[in-house]
PyMOL Python script that loads the backbone (N, CA, C, O; Angstrom):
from pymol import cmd

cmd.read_pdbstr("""\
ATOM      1  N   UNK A   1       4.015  -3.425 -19.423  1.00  0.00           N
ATOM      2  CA  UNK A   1       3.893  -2.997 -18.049  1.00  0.00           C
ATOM      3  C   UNK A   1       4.717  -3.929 -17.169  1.00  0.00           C
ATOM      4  O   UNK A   1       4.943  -5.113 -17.420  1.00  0.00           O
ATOM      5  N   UNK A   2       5.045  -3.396 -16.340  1.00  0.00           N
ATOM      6  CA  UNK A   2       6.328  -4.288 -15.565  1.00  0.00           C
ATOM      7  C   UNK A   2       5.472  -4.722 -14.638  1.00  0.00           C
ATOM      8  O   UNK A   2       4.418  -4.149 -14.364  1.00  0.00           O
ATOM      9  N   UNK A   3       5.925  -5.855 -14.061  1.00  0.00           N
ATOM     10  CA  UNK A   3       5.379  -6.937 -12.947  1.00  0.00           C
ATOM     11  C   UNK A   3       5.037  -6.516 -12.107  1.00  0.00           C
ATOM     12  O   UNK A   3       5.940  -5.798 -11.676  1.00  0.00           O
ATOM     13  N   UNK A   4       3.913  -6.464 -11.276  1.00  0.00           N
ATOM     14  CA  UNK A   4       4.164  -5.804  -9.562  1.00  0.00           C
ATOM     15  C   UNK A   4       4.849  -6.805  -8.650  1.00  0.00           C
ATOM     16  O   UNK A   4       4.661  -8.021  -8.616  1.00  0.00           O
ATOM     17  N   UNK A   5       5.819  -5.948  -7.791  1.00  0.00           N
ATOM     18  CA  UNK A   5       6.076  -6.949  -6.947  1.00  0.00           C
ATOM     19  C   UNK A   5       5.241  -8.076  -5.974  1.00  0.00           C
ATOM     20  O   UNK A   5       4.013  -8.063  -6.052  1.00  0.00           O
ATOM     21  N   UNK A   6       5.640  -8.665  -5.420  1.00  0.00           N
ATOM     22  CA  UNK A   6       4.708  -9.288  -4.573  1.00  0.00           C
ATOM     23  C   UNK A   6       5.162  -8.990  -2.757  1.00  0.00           C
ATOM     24  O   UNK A   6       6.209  -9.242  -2.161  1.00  0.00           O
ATOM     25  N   UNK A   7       3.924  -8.388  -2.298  1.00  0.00           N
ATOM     26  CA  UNK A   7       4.361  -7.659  -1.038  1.00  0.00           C
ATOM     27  C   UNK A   7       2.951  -8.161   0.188  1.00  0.00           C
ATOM     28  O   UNK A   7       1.785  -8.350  -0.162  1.00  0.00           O
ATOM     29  N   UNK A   8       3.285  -8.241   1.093  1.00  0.00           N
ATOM     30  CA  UNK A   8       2.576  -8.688   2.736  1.00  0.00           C
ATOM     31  C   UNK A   8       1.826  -7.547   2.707  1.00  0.00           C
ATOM     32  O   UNK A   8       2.149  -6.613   1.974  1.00  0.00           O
ATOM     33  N   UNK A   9       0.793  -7.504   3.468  1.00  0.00           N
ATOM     34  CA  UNK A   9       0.025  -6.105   4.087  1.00  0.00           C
ATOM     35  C   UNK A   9       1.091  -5.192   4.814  1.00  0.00           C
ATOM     36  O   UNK A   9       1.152  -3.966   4.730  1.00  0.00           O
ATOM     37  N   UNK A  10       2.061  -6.164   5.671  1.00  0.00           N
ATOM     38  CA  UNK A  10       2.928  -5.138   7.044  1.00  0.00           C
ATOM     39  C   UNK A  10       3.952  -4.552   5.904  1.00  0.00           C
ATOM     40  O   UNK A  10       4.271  -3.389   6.153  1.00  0.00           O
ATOM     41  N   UNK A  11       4.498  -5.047   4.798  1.00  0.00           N
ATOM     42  CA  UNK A  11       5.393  -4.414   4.524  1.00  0.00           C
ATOM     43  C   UNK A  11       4.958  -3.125   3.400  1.00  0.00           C
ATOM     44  O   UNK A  11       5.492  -2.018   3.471  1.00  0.00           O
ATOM     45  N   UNK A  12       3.957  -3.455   2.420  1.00  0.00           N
ATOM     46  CA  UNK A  12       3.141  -2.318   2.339  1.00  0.00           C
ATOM     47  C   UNK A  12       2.704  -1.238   3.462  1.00  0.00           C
ATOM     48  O   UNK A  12       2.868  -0.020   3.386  1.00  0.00           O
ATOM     49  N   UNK A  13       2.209  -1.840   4.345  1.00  0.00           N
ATOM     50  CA  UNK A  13       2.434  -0.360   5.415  1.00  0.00           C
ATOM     51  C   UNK A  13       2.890   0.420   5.975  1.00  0.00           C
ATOM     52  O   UNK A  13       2.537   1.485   6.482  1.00  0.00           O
ATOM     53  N   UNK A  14       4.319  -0.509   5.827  1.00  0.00           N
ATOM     54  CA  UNK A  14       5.688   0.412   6.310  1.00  0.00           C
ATOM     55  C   UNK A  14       6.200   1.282   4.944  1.00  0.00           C
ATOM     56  O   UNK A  14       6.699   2.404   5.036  1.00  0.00           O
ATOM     57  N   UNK A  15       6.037   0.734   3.964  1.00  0.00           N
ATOM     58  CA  UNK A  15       6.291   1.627   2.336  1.00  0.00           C
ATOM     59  C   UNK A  15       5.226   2.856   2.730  1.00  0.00           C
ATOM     60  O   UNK A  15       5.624   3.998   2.498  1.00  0.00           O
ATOM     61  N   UNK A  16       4.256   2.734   3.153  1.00  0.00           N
ATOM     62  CA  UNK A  16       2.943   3.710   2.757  1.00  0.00           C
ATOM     63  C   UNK A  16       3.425   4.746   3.884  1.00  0.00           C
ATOM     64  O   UNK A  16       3.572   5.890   3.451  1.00  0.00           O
ATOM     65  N   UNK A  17       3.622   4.614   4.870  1.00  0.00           N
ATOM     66  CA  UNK A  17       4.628   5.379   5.883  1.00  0.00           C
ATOM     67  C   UNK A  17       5.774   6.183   5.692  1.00  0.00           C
ATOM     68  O   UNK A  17       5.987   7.333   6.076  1.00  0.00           O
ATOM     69  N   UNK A  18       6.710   5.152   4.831  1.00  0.00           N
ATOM     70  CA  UNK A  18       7.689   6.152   4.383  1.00  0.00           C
ATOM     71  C   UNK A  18       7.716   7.230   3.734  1.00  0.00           C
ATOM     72  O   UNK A  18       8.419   8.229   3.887  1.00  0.00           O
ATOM     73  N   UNK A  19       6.591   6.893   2.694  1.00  0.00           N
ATOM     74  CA  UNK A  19       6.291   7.991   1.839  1.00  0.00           C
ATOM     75  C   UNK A  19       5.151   8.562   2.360  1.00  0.00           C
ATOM     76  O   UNK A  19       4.189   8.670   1.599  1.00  0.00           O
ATOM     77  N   UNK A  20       5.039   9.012   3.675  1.00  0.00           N
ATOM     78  CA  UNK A  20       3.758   9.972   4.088  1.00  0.00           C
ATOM     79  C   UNK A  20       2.445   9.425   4.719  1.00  0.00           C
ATOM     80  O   UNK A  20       1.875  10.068   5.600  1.00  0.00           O
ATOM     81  N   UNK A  21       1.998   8.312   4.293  1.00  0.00           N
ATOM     82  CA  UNK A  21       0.884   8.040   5.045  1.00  0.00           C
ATOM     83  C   UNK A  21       0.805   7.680   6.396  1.00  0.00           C
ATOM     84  O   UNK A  21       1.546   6.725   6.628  1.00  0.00           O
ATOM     85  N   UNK A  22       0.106   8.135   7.512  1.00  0.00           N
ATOM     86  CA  UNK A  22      -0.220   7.404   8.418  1.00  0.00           C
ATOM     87  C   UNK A  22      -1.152   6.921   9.062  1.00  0.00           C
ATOM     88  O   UNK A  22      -2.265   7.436   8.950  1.00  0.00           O
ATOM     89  N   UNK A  23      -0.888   5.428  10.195  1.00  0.00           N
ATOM     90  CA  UNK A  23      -1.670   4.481  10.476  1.00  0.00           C
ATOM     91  C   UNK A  23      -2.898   5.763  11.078  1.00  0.00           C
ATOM     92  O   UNK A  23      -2.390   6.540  11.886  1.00  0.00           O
ATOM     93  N   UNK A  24      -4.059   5.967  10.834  1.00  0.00           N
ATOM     94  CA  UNK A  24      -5.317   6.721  11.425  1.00  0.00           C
ATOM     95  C   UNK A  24      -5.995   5.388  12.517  1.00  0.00           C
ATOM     96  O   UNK A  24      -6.267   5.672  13.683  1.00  0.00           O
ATOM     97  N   UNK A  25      -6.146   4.406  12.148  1.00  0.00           N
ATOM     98  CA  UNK A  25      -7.078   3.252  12.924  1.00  0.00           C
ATOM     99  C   UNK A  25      -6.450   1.932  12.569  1.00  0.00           C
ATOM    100  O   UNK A  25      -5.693   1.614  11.652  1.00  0.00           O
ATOM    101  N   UNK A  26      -6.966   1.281  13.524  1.00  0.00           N
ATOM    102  CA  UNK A  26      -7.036  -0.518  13.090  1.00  0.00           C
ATOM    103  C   UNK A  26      -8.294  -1.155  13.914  1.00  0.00           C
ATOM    104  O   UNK A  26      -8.560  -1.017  15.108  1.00  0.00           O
ATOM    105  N   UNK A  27      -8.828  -1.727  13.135  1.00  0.00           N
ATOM    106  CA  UNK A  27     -10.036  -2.548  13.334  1.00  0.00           C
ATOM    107  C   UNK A  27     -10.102  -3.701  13.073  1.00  0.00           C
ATOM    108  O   UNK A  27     -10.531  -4.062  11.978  1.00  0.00           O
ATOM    109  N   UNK A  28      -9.646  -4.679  14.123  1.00  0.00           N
ATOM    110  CA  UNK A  28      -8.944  -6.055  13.663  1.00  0.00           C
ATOM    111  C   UNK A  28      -7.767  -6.200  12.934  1.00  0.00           C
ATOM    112  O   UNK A  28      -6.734  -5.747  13.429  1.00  0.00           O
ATOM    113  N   UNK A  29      -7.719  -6.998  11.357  1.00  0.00           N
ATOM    114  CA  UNK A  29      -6.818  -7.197  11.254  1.00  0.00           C
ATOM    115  C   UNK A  29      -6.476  -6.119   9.573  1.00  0.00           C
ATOM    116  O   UNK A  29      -5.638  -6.425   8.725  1.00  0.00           O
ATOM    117  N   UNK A  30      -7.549  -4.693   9.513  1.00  0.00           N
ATOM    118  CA  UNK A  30      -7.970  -3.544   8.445  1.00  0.00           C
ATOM    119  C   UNK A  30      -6.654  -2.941   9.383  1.00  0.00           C
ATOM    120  O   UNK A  30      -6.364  -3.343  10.510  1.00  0.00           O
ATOM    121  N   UNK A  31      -6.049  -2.033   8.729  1.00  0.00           N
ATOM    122  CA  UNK A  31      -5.631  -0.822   8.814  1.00  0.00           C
ATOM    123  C   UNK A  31      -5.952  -0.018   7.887  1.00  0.00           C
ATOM    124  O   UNK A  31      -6.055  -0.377   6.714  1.00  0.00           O
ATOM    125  N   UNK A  32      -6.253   1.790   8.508  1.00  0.00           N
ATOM    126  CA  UNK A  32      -6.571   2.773   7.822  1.00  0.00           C
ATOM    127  C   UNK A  32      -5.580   3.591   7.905  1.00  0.00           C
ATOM    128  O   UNK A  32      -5.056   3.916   8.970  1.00  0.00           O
ATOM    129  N   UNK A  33      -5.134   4.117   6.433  1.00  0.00           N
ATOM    130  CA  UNK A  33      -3.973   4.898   6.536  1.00  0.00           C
ATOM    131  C   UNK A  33      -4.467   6.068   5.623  1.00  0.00           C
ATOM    132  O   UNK A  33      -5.221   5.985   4.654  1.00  0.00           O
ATOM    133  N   UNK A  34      -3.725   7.445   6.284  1.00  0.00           N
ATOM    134  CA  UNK A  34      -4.408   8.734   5.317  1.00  0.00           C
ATOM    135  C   UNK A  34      -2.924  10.096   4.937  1.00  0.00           C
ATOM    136  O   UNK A  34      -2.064  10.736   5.543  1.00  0.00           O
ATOM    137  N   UNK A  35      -3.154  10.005   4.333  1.00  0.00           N
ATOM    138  CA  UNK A  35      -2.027  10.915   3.389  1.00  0.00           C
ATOM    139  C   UNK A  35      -2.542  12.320   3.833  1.00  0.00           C
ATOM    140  O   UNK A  35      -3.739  12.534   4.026  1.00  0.00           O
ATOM    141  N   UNK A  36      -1.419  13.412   4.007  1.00  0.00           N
ATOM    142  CA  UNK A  36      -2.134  14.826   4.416  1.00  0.00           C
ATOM    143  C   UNK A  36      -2.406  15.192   3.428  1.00  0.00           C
ATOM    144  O   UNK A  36      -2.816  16.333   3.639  1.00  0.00           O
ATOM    145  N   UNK A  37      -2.479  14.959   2.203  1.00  0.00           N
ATOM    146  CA  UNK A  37      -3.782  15.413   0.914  1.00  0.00           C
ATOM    147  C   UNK A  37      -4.916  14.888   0.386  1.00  0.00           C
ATOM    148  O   UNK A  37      -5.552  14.846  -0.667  1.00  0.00           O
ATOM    149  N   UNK A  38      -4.934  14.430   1.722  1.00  0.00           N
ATOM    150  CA  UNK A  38      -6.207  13.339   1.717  1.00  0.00           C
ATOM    151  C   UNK A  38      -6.320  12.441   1.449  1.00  0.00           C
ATOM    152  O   UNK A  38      -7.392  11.989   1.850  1.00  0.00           O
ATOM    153  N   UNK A  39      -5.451  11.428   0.620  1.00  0.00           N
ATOM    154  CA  UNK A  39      -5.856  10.144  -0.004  1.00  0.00           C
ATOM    155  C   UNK A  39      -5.779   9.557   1.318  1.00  0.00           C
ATOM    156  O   UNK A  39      -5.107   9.911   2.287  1.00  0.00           O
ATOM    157  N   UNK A  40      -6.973   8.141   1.113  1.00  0.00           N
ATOM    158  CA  UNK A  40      -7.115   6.848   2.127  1.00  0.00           C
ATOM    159  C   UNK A  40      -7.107   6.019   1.545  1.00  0.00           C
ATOM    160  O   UNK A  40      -7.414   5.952   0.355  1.00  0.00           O
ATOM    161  N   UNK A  41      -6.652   4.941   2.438  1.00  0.00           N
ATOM    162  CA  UNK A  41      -6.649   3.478   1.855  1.00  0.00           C
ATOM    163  C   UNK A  41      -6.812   2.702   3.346  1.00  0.00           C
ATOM    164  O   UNK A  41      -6.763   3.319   4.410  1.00  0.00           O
ATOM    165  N   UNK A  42      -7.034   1.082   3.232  1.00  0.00           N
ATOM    166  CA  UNK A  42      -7.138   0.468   3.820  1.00  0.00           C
ATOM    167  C   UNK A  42      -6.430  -0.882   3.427  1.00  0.00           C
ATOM    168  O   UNK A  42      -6.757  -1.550   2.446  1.00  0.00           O
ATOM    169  N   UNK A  43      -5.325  -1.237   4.390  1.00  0.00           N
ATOM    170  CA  UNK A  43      -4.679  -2.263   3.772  1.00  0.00           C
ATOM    171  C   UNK A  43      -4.984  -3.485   5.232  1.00  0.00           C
ATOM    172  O   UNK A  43      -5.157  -3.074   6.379  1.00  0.00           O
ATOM    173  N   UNK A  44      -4.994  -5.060   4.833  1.00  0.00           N
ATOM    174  CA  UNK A  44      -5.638  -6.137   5.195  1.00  0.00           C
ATOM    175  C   UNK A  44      -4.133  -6.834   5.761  1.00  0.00           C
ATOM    176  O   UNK A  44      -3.224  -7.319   5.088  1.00  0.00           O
ATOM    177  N   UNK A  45      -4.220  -6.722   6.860  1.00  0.00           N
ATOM    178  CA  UNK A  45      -2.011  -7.421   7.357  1.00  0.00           C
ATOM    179  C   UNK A  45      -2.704  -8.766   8.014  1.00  0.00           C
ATOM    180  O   UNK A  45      -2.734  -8.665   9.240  1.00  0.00           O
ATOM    181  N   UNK A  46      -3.274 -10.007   7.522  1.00  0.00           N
ATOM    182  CA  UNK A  46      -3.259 -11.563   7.743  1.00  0.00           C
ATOM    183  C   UNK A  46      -2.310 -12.430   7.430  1.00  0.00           C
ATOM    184  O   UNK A  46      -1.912 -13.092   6.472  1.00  0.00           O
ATOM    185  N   UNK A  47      -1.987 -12.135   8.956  1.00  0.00           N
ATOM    186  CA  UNK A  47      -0.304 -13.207   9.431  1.00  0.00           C
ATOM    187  C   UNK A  47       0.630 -13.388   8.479  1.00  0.00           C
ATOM    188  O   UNK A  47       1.102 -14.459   8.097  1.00  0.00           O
ATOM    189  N   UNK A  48       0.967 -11.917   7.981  1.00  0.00           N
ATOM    190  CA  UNK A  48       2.039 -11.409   6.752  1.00  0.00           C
ATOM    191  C   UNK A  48       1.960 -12.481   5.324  1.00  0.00           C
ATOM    192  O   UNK A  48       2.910 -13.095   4.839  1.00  0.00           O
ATOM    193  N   UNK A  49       1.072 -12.481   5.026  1.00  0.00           N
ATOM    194  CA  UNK A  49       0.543 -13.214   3.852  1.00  0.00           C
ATOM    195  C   UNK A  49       0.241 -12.061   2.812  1.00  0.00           C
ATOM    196  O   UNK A  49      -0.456 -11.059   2.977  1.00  0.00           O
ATOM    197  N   UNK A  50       1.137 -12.576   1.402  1.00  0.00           N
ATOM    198  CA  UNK A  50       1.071 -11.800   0.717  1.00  0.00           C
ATOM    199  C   UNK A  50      -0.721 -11.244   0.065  1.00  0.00           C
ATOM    200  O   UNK A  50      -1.814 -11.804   0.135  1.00  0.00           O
ATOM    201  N   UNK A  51      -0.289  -9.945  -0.524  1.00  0.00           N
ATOM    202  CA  UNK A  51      -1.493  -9.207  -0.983  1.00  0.00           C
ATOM    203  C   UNK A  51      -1.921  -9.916  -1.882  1.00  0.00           C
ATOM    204  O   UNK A  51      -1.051 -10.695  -2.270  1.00  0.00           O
ATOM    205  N   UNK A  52      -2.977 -10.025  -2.462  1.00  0.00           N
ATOM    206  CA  UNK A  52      -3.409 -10.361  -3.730  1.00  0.00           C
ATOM    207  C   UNK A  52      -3.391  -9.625  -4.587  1.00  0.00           C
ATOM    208  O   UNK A  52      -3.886  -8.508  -4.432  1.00  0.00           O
ATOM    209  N   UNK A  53      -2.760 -10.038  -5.891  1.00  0.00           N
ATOM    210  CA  UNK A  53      -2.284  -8.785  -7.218  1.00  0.00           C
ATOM    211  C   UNK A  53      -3.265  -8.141  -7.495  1.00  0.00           C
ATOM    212  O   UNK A  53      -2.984  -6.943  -7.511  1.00  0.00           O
ATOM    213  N   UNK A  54      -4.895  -8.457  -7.861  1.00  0.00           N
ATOM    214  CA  UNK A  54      -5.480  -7.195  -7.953  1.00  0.00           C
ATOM    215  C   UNK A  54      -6.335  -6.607  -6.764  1.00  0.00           C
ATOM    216  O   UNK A  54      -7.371  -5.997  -7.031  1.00  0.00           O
ATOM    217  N   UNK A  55      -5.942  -6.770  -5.510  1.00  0.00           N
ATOM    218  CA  UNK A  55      -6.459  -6.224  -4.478  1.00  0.00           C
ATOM    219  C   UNK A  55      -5.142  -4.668  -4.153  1.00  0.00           C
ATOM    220  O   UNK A  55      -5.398  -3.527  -3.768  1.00  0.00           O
ATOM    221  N   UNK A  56      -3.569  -5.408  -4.571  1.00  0.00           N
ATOM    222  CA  UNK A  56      -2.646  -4.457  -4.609  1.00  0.00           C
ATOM    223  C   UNK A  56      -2.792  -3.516  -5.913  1.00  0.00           C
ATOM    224  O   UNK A  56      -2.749  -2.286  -5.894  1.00  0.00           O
ATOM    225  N   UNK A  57      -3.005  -4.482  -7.260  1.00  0.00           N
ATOM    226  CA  UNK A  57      -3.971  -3.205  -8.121  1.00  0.00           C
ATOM    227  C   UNK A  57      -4.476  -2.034  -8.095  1.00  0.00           C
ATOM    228  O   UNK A  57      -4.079  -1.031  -8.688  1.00  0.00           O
ATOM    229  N   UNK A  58      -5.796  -2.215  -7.060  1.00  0.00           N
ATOM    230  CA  UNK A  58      -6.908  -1.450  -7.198  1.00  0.00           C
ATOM    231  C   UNK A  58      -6.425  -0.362  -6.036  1.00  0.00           C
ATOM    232  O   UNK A  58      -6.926   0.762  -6.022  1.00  0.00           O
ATOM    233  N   UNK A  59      -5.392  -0.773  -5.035  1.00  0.00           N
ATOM    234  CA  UNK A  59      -4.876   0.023  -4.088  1.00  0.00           C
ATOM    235  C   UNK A  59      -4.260   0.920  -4.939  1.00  0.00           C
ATOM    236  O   UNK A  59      -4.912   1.935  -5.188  1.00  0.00           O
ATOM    237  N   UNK A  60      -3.037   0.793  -5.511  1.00  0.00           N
ATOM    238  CA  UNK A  60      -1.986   1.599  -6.184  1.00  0.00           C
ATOM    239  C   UNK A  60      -3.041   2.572  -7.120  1.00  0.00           C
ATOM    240  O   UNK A  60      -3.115   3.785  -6.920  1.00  0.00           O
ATOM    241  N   UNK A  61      -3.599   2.088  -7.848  1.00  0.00           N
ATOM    242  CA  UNK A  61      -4.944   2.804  -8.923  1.00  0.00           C
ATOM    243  C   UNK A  61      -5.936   4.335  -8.075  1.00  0.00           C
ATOM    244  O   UNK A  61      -5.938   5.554  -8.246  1.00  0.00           O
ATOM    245  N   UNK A  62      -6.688   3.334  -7.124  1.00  0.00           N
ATOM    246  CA  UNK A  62      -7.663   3.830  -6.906  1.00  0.00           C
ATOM    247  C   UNK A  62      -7.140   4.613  -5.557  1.00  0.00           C
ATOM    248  O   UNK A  62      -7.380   5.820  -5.556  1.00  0.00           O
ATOM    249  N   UNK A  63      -6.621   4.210  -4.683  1.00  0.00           N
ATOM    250  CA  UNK A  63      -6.374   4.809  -3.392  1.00  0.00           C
ATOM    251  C   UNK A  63      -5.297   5.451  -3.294  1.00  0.00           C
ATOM    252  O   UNK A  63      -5.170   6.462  -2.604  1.00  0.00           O
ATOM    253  N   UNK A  64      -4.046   4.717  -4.251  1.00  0.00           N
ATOM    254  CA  UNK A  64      -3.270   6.012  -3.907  1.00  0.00           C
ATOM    255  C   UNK A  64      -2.725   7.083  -4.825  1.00  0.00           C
ATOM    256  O   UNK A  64      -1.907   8.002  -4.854  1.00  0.00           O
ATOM    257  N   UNK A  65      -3.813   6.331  -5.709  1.00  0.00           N
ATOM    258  CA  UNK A  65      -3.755   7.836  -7.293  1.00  0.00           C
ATOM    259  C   UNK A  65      -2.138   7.577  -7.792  1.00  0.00           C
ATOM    260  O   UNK A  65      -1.282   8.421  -8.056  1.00  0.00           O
ATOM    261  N   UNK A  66      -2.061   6.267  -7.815  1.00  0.00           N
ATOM    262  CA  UNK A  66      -0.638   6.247  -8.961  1.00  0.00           C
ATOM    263  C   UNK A  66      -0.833   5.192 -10.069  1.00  0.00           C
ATOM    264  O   UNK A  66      -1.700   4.319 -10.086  1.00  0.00           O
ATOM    265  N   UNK A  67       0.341   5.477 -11.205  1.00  0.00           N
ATOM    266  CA  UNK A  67       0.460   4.423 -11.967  1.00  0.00           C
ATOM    267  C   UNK A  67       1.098   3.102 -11.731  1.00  0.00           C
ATOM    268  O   UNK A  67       1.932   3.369 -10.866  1.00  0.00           O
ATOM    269  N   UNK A  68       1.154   2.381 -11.879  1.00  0.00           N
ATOM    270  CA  UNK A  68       1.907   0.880 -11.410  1.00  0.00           C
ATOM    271  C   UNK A  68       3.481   1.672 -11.406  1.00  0.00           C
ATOM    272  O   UNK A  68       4.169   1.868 -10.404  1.00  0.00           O
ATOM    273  N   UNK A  69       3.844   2.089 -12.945  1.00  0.00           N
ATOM    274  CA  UNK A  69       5.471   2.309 -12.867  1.00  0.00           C
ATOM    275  C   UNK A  69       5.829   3.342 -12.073  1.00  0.00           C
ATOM    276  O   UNK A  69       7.043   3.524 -11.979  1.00  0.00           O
ATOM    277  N   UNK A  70       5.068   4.119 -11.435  1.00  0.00           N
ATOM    278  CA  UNK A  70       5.654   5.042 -10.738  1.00  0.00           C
ATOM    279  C   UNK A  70       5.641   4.190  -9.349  1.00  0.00           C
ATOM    280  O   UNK A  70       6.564   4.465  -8.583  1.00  0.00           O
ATOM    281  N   UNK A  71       4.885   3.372  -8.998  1.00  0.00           N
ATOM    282  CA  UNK A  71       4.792   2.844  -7.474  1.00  0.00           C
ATOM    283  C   UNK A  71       6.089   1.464  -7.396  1.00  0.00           C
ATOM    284  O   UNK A  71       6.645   0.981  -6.409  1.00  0.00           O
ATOM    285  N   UNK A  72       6.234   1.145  -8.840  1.00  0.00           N
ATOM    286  CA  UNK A  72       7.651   0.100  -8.808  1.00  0.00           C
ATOM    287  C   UNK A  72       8.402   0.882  -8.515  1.00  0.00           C
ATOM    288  O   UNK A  72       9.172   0.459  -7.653  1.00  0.00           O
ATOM    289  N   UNK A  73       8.670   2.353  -8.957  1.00  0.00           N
ATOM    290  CA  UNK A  73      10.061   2.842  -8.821  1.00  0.00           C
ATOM    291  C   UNK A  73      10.325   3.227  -7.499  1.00  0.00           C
ATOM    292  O   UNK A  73      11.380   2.947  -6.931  1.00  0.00           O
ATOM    293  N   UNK A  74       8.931   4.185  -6.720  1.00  0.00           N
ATOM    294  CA  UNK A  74       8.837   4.548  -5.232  1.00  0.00           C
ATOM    295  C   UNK A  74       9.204   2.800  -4.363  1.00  0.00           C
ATOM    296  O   UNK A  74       9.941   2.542  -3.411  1.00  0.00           O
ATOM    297  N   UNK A  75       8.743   2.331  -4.806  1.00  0.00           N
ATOM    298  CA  UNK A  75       9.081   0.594  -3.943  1.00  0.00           C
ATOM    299  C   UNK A  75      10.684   0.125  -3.801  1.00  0.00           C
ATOM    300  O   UNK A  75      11.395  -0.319  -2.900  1.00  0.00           O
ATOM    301  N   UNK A  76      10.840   0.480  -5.206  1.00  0.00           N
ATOM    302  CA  UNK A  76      12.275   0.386  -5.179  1.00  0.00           C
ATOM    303  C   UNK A  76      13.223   1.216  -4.329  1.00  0.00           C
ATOM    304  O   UNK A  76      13.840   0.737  -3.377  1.00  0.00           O
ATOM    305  N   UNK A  77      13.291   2.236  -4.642  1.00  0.00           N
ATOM    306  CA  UNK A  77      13.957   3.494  -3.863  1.00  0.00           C
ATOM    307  C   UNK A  77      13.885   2.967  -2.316  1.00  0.00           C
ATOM    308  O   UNK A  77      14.817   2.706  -1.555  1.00  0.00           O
ATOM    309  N   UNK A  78      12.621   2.903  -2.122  1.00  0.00           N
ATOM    310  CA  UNK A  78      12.161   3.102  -0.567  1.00  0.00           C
ATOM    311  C   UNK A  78      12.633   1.301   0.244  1.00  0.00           C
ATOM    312  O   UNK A  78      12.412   0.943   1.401  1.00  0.00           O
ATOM    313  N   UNK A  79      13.300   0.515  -0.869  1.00  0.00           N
ATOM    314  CA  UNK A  79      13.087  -1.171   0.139  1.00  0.00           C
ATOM    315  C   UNK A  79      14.661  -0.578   1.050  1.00  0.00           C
ATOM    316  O   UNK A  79      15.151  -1.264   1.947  1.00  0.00           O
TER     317      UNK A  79
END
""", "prot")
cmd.dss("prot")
cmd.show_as("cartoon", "prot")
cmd.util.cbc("prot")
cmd.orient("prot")
């Protein structure tokens, strides 16, 4: 399995944007972002400090219904 990159909350949110999601709320320093097929997620932007690998994990997995290699390749395309 290939490496995940290592990425900030803000710049994950601008990826999650490109490809469709948008900002719904912010509640401090949470953003809620929602895909028009429904998927949600909530990503954590503290003073552009990178994500933690399995907090970006469980995002890519659970929230936005992908495999790691498909979200390296969308990352790629989209920097």
């Amino acid at each position: 399995m290939p490496q995940l990159p290592v990425i900030s909350g803000k710049a994950l949110i601008k990826f999650l944007e490109a490809i469709g999601f948008i900002v719904v709320r912010v509640i401090g320093s949470h953003h809620r972002l929602r895909h028009s097929d429904g998927r949600v997620t909530t990503i954590p932007v503290h003073n552009n400090q990178d994500l933690p690998k399995g907090l970006l994990r469980k995002i890519i997995r659970e929230d936005l219904e992908l495999d790691p290699e498909t979200f390296i390749e969308l990352w790629n395309l989209n920097k």
